[in-house]
C-alpha positions, 0 to 999 in steps of 0.5 A: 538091337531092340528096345521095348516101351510099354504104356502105363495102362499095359505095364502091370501086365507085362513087367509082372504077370506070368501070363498077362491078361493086357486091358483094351488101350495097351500100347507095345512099341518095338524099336529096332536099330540097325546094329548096337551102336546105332542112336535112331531105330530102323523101324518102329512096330506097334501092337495096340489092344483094341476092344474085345471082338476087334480080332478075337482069333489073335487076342484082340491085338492091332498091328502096326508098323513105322518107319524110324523116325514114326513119322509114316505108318507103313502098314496097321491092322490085322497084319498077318505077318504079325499075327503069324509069328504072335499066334505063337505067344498066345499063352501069354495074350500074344506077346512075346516077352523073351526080352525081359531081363531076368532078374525080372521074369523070375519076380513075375507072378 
């Protein structure tokens, strides 16, 4: 099961662009649970959108990834792994919104 958070700065852009455009300072967090009925996440990961020129072959976008409990960051940075699967979103500034429900991916604009 995964839940999706996104900042304030980068909620416009992914609740209702149809091809968002997030501003430097969006923050993505991925929380993964074990199964359904599981209360605490597995694993947290991050995409956070840097300055224009951080890493412009993948939108600008840093990677990171942390244990459940967000207390110890595994790995961050330009994390190919990352990269690899969101080069395909490219169209959409590298994130995959597919979680969307979609009552609101019909709305977006």
């Amino acid at each position: 099961s995964i839940t999706v958070y996104v900042n304030e700065l980068g909620r416009k852009a992914m609740m209702h662009e149809r091809t968002p455009r997030f501003p430097k300072g969006s923050v993505i967090v991925k929380e993964k649970l074990p199964s359904q009925e599981s209360t605490s996440p597995e694993l947290l990961t991050v995409m956070i959108k840097r300055e224009q020129g951080y890493n412009p072959e993948n939108g600008d976008w840093e990677y990171m990834a942390l244990d459940g409990d967000g207390k110890e960051v595994r790995a961050r940075g330009q994390l190919e792994k990352c990269q690899a699967c969101h080069r395909m979103a490219e169209y959409n500034d590298y994130v995959h919104r597919n979680y969307l429900p979609a009552e609101v991916r019909k709305k977006l604009k």
